[in-house]
C-alpha positions in Angstrom: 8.5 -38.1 11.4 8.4 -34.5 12.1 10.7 -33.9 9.3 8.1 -35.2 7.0 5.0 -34.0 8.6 6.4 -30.4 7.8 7.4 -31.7 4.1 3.9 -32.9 3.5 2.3 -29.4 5.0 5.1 -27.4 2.7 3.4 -29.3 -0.4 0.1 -28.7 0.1 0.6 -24.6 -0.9 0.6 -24.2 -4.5 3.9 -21.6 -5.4 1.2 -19.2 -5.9 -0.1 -19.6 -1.8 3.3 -19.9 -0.5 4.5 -16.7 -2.1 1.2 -14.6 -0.7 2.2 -16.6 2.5 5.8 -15.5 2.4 4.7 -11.7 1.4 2.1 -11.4 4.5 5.2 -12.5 6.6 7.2 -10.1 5.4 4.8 -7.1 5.3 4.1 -7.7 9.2 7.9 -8.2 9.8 9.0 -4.4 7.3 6.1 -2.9 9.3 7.2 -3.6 12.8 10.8 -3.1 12.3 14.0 -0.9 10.4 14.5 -2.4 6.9 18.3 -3.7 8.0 16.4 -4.8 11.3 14.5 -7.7 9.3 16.8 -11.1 8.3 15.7 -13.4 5.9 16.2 -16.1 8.4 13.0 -14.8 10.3 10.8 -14.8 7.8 11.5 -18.6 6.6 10.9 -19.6 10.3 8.0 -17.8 10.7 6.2 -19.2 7.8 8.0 -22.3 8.4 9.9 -23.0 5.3 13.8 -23.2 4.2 16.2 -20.5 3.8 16.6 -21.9 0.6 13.2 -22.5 -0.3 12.3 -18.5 0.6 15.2 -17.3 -2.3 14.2 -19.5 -4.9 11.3 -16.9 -4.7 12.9 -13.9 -3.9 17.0 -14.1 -4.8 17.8 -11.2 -2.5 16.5 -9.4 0.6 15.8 -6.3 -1.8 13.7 -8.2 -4.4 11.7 -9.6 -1.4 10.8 -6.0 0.3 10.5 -4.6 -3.5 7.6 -7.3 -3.8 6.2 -6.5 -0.7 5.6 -2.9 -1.3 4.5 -3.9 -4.8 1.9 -6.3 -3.5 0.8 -3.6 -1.5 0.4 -1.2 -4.4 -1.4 -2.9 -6.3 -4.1 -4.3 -3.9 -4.5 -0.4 -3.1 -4.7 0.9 -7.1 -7.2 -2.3 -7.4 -9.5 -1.4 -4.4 -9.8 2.9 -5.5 -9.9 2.3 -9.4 -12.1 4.8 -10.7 -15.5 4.1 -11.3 -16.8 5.3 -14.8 -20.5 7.5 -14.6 -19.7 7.9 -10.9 -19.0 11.8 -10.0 -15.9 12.3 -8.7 -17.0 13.6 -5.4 -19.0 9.9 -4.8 -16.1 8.1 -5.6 -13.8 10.2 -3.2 -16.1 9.6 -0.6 -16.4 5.8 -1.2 -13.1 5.0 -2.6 -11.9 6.8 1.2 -14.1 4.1 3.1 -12.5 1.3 0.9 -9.0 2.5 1.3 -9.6 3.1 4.9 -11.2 -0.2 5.5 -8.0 -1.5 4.1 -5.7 0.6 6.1 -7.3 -1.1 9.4 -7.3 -4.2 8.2 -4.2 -4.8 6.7 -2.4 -2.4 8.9 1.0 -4.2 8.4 1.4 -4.3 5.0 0.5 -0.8 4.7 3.2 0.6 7.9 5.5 -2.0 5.6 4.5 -0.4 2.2 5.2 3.7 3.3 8.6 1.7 4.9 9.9 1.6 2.0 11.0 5.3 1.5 13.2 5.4 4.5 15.0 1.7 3.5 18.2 3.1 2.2 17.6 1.1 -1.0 17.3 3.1 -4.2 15.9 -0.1 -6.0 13.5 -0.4 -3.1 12.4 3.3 -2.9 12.4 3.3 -6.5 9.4 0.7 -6.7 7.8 3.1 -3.8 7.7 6.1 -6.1 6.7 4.2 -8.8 3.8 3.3 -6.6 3.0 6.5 -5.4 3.0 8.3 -9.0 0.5 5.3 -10.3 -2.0 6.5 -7.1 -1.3 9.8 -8.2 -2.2 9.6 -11.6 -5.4 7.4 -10.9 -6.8 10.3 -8.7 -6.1 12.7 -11.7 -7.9 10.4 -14.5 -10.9 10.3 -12.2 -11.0 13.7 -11.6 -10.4 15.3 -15.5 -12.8 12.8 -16.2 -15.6 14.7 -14.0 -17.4 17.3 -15.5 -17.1 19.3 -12.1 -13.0 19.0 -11.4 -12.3 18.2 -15.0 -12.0 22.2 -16.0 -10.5 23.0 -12.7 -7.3 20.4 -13.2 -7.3 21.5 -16.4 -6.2 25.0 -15.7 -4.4 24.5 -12.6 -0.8 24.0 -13.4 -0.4 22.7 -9.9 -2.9 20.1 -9.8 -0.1 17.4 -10.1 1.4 18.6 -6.9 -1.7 19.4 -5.0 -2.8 15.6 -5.5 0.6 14.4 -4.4 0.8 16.7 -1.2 -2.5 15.1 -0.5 -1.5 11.7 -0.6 1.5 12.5 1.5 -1.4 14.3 4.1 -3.5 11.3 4.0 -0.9 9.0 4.4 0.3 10.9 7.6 -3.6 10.7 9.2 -3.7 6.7 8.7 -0.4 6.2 10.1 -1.0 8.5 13.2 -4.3 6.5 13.0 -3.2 3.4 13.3 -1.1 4.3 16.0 -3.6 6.2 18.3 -7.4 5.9 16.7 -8.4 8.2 18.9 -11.0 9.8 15.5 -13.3 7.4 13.7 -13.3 5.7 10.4 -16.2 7.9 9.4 -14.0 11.3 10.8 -11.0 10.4 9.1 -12.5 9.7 5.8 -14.1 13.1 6.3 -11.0 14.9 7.2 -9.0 13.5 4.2 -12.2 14.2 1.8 -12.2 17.8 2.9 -8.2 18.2 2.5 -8.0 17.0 -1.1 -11.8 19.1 -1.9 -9.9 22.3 0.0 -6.9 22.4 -2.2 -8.5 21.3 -5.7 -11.4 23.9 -5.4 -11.0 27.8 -5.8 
């Protein structure tokens, strides 16, 4: 009976719900532990499904951290997209709060998401840069499309880097964050504001 109790809760998630089920699993798992520390075998029990069930949706171990860190991505690029009209100094401001309030919230998938570097796995830390350079360029749209930073990234040949070495900075203050949020949500928005305002401005 409890054989088919489970069957019946299995089929009520759509493929869509049980892969976001699976992929909340995993993120929590990637962000607590090593990359070569996580086994497959935990995440099917913990979201209660078959071995077999978990790689008809992700074949390997790879593709399943690969599409956690995407997942993560992309709920990040979606929450800060630029705002057209909005100067760029609003949207760093309020694009911060967002991405902060996200940071608390979802603080597993976002230790499991800047995991990813340190995996070992070029395919893996191949889909982390590739997240990283989209973030990157979304900050530079926004700010060559602002009359105020627009001239400014425009003839600094090292605005490219400047805007990565921020991310790196204000990927370092959530994580120490997270761990010990000894500031504020409002003082580390304010911090990170100032860093990326400090390097971008003569």
């Amino acid at each position: 009976m409890a054989g088919n109790q489970g069957e019946r809760t299995r089929r009520r998630l759509s493929t869509g719900e049980r892969r976001a089920q699976l992929l909340t699993v995993g993120a929590r798992l990637f962000s607590e532990r090593p990359y070569d520390d996580v086994w497959i075998e935990q995440v099917a029990e913990i979201a209660g499904v078959s071995r077999g069930l978990l790689y008809h949706y992700f074949p390997t171990k790879r593709d399943f951290f690969a599409a956690v860190v995407e997942r993560e991505s992309e709920r990040m690029l979606r929450m800060t997209a630029a705002a057209p009209g909005v100067p760029a100094r609003e949207q760093l401001t309020a694009n911060l709060d967002t991405y902060l309030e996200y940071v608390h919230a979802h603080a597993h998938g976002y230790r499991a998401f800047h995991r990813a570097d340190a995996s070992g796995d070029q395919a893996v830390r191949r889909v982390y840069r590739q997240a990283l350079a989209a973030q990157e360029r979304q900050i530079l749209d926004a700010l060559a499309a602002d009359p105020e930073f627009g001239p400014l990234v425009e003839q600094r040949p090292d605005a490219r880097l400047a805007v990565r070495g921020w991310l790196a900075f204000t990927t370092a203050v959530c994580l120490e964050w997270l761990r010990s949020p000894e500031l504020t949500r409002e003082q580390v928005r304010d911090l990170c504001a100032r860093a990326l305002l400090g390097v971008l401005m003569p």
